[in-house]
N, C-alpha and C positions, 0 to 999 in steps of 0.2 A: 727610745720609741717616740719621741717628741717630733720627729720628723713627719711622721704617720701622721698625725693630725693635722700637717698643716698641706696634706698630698690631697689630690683628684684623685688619685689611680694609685692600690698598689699592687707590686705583683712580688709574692714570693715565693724562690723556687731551693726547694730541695725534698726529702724524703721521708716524711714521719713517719715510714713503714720502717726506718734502720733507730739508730742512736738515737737514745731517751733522752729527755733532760736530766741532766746532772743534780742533783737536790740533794743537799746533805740536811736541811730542816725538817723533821718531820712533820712541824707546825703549820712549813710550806706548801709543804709536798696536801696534806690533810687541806689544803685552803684552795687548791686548784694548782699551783704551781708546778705537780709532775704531769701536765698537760700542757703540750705545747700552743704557741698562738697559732702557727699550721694547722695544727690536728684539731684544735679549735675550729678554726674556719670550714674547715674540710666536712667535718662533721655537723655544722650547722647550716653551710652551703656547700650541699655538696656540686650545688651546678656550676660552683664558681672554681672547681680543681678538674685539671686538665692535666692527665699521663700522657707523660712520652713513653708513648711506646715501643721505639724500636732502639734496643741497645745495640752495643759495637764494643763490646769486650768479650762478652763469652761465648762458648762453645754452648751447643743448643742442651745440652745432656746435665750440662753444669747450669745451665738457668732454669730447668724444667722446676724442681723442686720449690725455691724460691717466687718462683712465675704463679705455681698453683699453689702455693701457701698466701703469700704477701700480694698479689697484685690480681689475684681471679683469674687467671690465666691468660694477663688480654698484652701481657708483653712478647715483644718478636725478638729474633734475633737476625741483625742485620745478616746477608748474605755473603759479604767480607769473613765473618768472624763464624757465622754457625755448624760449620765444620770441620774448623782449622784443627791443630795437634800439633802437639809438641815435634815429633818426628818429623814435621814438615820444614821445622826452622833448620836452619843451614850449620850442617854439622854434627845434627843429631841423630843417633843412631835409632831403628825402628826396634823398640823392645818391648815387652808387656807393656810397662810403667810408663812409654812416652806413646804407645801409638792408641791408648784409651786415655777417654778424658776425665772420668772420675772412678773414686774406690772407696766406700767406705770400710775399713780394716776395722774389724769385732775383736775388740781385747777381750769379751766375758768367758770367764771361764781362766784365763790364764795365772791371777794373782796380781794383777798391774793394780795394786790397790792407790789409791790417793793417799798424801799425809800432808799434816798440817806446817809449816814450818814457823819462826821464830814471830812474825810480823802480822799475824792473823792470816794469810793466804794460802794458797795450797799444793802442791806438787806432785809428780807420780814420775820417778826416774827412770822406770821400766817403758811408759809411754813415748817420756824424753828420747832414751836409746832407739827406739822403735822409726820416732822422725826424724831421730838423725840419722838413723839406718838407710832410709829410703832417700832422703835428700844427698847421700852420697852415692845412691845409685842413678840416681835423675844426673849428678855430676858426672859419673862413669860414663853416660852415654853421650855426655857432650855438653847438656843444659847448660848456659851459660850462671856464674854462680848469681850475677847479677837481677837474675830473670827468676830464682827462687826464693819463695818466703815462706815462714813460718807462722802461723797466727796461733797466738792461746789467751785464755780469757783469765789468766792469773800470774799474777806478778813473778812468783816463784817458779811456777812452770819456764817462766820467761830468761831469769837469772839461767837456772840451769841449762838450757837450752844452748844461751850465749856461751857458758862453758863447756858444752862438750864440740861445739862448732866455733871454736876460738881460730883455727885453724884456715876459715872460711869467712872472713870478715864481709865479702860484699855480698852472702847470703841473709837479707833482710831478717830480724827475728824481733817482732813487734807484739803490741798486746791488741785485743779489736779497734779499741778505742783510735790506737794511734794509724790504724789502715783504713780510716776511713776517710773515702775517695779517693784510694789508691787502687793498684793493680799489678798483679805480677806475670808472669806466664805460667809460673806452677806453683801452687800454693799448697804445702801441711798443714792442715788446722788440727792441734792437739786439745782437743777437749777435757782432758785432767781428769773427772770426777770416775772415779769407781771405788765404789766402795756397799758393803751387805744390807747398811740402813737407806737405799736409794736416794742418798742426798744427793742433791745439782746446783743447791746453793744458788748465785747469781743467774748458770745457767740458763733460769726459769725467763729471765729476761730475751725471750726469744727475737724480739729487736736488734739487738748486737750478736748475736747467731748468723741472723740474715745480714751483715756488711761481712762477717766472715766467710759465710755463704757464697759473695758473691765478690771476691775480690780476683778471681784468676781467671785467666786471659783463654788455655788451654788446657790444663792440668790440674786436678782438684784430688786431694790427698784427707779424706776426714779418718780420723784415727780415736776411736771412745770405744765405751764399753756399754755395749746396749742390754745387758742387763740391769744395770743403773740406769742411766740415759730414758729409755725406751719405757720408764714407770708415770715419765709427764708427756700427753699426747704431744704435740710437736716431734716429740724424738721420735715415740713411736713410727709416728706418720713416716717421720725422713729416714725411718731402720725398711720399713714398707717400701719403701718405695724405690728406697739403693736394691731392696730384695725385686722388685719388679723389672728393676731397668737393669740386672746381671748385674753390679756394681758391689754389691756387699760380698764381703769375704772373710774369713773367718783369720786370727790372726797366725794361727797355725799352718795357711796356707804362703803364706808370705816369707 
């Protein structure tokens, strides 16, 4: 930071609506340090932060949520990108799964319970099979494997994932963390957490939700269990509102 001090002008540009600061001190974290110098400035001048607001990656139906959660509703979506679809890319066949641009799939009720595995993190194998169910039919229709990803918010979810799609190597399978300022054309986010005591664990970090949120191009695949989920308002809000926009589905339908 030593450079700062010795500047007229500075300008820093990125999003302290997505990924937190990393803080492993609680000492630090307690002393101001899990606040950013962004969110810092943002919050004590606010005259001096300037949105851009017109993106050019998503489909208008995949940013609506994120748009009216994280930004007020004051982001656009460029006219290139706001109503593009998978179906339209060359070679893809027009099917349920490619010619809508998002789904949120309802595990509750099914038994897709979460479990803890060896390294403190957490997994749910029934969800796993679920995303790799669909991300081989996004392939059936053509999706190129290159243009799909997976995103989930736990380590273990992540190993296993990579194992049941060993077969598919240039299908991205990432954690949030590492998708961020990326993009794909059709994105799985497996959410993991189901379980009778409503825990979400990390989940609650709805900042790295929202880069999950908003990593795909035309295809948004969100796959949880909104009986868990849907006990911290954020999920609630985004089970509301996949239920407003015809986009929730129950996983029985699938």
């Amino acid at each position: 930071w030593l450079p700062i001090l010795r500047a007229r002008r500075l300008v820093l540009a990125g999003d302290h609506r997505q990924l937190p600061p990393t803080i492993l001190s609680p000492e630090a974290a307690a002393r101001g340090l899990a606040v950013s110098l962004m969110e810092q400035l943002v919050e004590t001048w606010p005259q001096t932060a300037k949105l851009l607001n017109v993106q050019y990656r998503m489909h208008t139906a995949i940013m609506a949520f994120p748009n009216a959660e994280f930004y007020a509703g004051k982001l656009q979506a460029h006219h290139s990108v706001a109503t593009h679809r998978l179906c339209e890319l060359t070679g893809v066949s027009e099917t349920a799964w490619t010619a809508t641009p998002m789904t949120f799939i309802d595990t509750a009720g099914a038994g897709y319970d979460d479990e803890p595995d060896d390294h403190g993190s957490r997994a749910n194998p029934l969800e796993a099979d679920l995303a790799v169910k669909h991300v081989r039919q996004l392939l059936a229709a053509g999706v190129a494997s290159a243009q799909i990803a997976i995103i989930t918010p736990y380590r273990a979810q992540l190993r296993l994932l990579r194992e049941k799609l060993a077969d598919q190597s240039d299908v991205e399978i990432d954690s949030v963390d590492g998708f961020q300022g990326r993009e794909k054309e059709a994105v799985v986010i497996s959410l993991v957490r189901s379980n009778a005591a409503g825990e979400i664990g990390f989940l609650a970090d709805t900042r790295r939700i929202n880069v999950a949120l908003t990593r795909a191009r035309r295809r948004l695949i969100i796959i949880g269990d909104s009986a868990t989920l849907a006990r911290h308002p954020f999920y609630e809000r985004l089970v509301t509102h996949c239920e407003h926009a015809e986009c929730f589905v129950s996983v029985w339908e699938t």
